[in-house]
C-alpha positions in Angstrom: -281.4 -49.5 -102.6 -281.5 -48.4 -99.1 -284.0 -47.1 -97.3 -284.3 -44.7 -94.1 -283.1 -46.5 -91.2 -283.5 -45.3 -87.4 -283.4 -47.7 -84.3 -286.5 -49.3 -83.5 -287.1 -51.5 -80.9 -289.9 -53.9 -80.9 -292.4 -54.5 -78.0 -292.6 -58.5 -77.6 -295.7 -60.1 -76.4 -295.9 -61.4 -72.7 -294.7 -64.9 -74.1 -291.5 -63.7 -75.3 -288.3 -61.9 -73.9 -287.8 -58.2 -74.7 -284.9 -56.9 -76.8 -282.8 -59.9 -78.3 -283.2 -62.4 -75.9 -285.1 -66.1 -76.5 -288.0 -66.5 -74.3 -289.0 -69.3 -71.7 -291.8 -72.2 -73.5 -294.9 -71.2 -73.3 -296.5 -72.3 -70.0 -297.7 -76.6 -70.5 -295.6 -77.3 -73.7 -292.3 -77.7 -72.2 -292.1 -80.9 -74.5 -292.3 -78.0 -77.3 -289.0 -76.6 -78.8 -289.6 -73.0 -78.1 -288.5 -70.8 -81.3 -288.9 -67.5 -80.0 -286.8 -64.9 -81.3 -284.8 -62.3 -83.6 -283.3 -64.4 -86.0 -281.1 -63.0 -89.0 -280.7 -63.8 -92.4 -277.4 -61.8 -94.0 -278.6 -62.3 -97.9 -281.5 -60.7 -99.4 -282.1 -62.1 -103.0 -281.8 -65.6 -103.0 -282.9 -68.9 -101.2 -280.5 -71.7 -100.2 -280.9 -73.8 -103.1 -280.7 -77.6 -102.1 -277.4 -79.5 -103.5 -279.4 -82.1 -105.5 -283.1 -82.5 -106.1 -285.8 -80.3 -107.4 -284.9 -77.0 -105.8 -285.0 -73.1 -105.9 -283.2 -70.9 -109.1 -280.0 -69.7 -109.0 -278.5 -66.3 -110.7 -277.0 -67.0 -113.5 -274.8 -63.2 -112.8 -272.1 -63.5 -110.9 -269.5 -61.6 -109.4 -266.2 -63.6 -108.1 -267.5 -66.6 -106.7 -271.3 -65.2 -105.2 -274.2 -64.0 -107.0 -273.8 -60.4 -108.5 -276.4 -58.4 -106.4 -276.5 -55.8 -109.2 -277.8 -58.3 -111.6 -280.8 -60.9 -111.1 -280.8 -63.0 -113.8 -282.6 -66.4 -112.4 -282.1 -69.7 -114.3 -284.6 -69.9 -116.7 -283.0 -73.9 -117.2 -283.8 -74.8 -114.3 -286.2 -77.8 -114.9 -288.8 -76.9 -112.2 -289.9 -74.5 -114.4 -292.7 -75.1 -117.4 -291.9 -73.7 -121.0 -294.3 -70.4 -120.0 -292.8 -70.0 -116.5 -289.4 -70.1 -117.9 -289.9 -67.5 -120.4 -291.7 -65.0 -118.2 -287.7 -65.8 -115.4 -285.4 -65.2 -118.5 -287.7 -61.9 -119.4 -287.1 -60.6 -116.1 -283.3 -61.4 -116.5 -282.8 -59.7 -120.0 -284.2 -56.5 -118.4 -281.7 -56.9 -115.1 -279.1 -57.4 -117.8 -280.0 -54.0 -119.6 -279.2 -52.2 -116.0 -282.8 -51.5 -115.6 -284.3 -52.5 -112.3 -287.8 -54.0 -112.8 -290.6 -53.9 -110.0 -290.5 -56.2 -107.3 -293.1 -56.7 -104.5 -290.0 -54.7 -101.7 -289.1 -52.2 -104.0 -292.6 -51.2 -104.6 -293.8 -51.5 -101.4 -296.6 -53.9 -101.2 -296.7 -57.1 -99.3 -294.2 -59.6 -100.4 -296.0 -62.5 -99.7 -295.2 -66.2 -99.1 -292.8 -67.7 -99.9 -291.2 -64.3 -101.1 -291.4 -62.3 -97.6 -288.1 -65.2 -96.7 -286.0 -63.1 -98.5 -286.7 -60.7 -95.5 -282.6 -60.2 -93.6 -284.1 -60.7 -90.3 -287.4 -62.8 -88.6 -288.8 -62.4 -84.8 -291.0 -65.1 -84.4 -293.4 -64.7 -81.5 -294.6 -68.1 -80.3 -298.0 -68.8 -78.0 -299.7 -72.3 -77.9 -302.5 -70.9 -80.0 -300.9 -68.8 -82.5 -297.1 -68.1 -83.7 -296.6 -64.7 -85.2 -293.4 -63.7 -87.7 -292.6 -60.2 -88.0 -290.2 -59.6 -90.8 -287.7 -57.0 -90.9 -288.0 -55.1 -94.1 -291.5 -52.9 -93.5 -292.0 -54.7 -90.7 -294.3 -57.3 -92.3 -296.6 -59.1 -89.8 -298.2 -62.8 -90.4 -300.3 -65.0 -87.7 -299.8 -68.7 -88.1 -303.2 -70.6 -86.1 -302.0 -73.6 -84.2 -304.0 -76.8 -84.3 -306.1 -75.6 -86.6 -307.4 -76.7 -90.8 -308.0 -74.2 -93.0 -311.6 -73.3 -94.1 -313.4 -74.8 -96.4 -313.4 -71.6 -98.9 -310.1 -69.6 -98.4 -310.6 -65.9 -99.0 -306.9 -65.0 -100.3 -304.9 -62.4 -98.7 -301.2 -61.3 -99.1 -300.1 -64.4 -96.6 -302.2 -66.8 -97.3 -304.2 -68.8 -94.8 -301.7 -70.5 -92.5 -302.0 -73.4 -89.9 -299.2 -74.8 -87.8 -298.8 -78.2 -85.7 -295.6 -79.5 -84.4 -294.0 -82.7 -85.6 -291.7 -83.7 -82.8 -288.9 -80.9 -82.6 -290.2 -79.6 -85.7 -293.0 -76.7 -86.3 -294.9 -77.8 -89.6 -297.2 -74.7 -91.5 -299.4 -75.1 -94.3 -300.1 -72.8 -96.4 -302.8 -71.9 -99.1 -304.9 -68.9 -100.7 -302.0 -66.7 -101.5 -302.9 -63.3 -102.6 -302.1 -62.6 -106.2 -300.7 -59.0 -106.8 -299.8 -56.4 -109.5 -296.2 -57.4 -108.6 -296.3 -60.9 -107.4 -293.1 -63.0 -107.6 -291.9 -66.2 -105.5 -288.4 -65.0 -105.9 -286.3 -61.9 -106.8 -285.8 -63.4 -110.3 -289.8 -62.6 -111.2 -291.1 -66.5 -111.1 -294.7 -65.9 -110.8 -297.3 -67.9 -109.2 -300.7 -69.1 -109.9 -304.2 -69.3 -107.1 -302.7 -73.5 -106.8 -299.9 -71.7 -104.9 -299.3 -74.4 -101.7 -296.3 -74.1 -99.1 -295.1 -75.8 -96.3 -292.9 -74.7 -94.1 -290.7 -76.9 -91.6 -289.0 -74.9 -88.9 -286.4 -76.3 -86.1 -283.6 -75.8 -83.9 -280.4 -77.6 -85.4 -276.8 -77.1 -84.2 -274.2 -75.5 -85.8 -272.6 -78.2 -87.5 -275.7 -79.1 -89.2 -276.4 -75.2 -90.1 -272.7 -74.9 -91.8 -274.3 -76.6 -94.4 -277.0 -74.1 -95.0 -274.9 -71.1 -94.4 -271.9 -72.1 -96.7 -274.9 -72.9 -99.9 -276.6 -69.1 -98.8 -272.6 -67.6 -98.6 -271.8 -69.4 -102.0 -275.3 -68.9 -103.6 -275.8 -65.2 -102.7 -274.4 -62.0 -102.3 -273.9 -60.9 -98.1 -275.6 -57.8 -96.7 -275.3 -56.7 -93.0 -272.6 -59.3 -91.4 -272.8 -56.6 -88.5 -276.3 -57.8 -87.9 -274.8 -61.4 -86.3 -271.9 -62.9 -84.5 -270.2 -64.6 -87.1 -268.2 -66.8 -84.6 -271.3 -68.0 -83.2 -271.5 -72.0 -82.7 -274.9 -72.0 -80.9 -278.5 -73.3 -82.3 -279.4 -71.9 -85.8 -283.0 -71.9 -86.5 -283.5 -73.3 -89.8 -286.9 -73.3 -92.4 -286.7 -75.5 -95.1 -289.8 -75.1 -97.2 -291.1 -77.0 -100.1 -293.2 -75.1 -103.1 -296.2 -76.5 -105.2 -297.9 -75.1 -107.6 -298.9 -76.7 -110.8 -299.4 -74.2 -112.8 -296.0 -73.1 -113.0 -294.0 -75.4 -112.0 -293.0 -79.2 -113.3 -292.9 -80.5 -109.4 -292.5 -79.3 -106.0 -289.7 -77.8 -104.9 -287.2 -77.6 -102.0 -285.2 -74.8 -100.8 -284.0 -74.0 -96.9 -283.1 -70.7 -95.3 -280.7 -71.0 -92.0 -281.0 -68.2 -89.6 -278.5 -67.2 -86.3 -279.4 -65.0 -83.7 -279.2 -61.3 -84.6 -277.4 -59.7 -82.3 -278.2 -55.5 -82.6 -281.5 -53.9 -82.1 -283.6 -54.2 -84.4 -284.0 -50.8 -86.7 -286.5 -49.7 -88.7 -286.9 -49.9 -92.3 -290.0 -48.9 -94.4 -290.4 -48.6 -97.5 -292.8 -45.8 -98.3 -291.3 -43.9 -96.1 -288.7 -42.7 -98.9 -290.2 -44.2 -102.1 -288.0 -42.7 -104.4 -286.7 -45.1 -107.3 -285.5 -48.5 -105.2 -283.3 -49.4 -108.5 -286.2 -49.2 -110.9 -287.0 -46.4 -113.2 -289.6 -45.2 -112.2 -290.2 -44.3 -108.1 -292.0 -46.8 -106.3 -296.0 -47.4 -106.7 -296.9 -47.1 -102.8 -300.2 -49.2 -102.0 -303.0 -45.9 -101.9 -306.8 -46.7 -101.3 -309.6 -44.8 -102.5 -311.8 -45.9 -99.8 -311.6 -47.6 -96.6 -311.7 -51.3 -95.8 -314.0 -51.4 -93.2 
């Protein structure tokens, strides 16, 4: 599954530097850790599942001593999962184990939504005192994060939910709520679903390398690596790190915990859409492009 792929470089808003650079803080916050930047992440199917505590599926395929990219086939024992929930994950899994690639929000095009857009291989996060903005690699996904803000008291629900972000300290904090259900909504590639209780929060900070190893040995030992090219893998600098915690009671037995640990990507940034060349992404059939019989607006 690989899709057309030409350079692309994106414009950055006056608060940020161009190319691959970090910006300066916003003007005022200098107190404020300043996150600004292409950040990679060099797997594609899996979280960084936490080493103890209620935390994100594994797949149960492997190949040597990582996941088999190949073959998704989530664990359906995990015990975040409730009876229903674990039946629709090993499902999904008896299907990858046929050879038969089932529809995912990225190979089908449409919005992968939160938390599943995480998965993305590479973030630029755009950072103003009133808003943050993530633009995600794969079809360029965008999502506005309102600073200071509470959400509404009736949520319309959209693909990326209604997200507000404060800072805790060192640490930027979103909530989010009124996630978008869709014809192919998962949380993860293994096909967990999700339910309208669907609640993240997101914790995102600067951490030094020592304290990323442990992030980026669970991602290397977890899940299979795409696009090492994409980062300097003798780089010792400040890894932006998410961990984000999952709740949603009517899948799951208890929140959950998961991180993903990010390093400075160091090539331009190319471009990658999907319905650009929608022909079969591993699936049978060729991907089901988002059409609209009427505008809008």
């Amino acid at each position: 599954m690989r899709r057309q792929n030409v350079l692309f470089l994106v414009t950055l808003a006056a608060a940020t530097a161009s190319g691959l650079g970090h910006a300066a803080a916003p003007t005022g916050t200098s107190s404020i850790p300043n996150l600004s930047g292409v950040w990679a992440h060099t797997s594609i199917t899996g979280y960084e599942p936490l080493a103890s505590g209620p935390t994100s599926l594994k797949n149960l395929s492997r190949r040597g001593i990582t996941s088999d990219n190949r073959q998704l086939v989530g664990d359906y024992k995990n015990p975040i999962l409730k009876p229903e929930t674990a039946k629709i994950v090993k499902e999904f899994g008896e299907i990858s184990l046929k050879g038969i690639g089932y529809p995912t929000p990225r190979n089908q095009c449409w919005p992968g939504g939160i938390p599943f857009v995480f998965t993305t291989t590479a973030i630029e996060v755009l950072q103003q005192p009133h808003e943050i903005t993530f633009l995600y690699y794969e079809d360029h996904e965008v999502r506005h994060v309102r600073m200071n803000d509470v959400h509404p008291k009736n949520v319309t629900p959209s693909w990326y939910g209604d997200s507000v972000g404060h800072f805790e300290g060192d640490t930027l904090v979103i909530d989010t709520v009124g996630i978008k259900i869709g014809p192919y909504a998962m949380l993860d590639w293994y096909g967990t679903p999700h339910s309208p209780a669907l609640h993240v929060v997101e914790r995102y900070r600067l951490i030094d390398y020592e304290r990323a190893k442990d992030g980026l040995d669970r991602d290397a030992k977890e899940n299979f690596q795409v696009q090492l090219d994409t980062i300097d893998t003798d780089y010792k600098g400040k890894h932006l790190q998410l961990e984000f915690t999952v709740e949603d009671e009517g899948v799951f037995t208890t929140p959950w915990t998961a991180t993903m640990t990010y390093r400075p990507q160091v090539i331009e940034w190319q471009e990658s859409i999907c319905a650009e060349n929608p022909n079969k992404y591993g699936t049978e059939k060729d991907a089901a492009v988002p059409t609209a019989e009427k505008p809008d607006f």
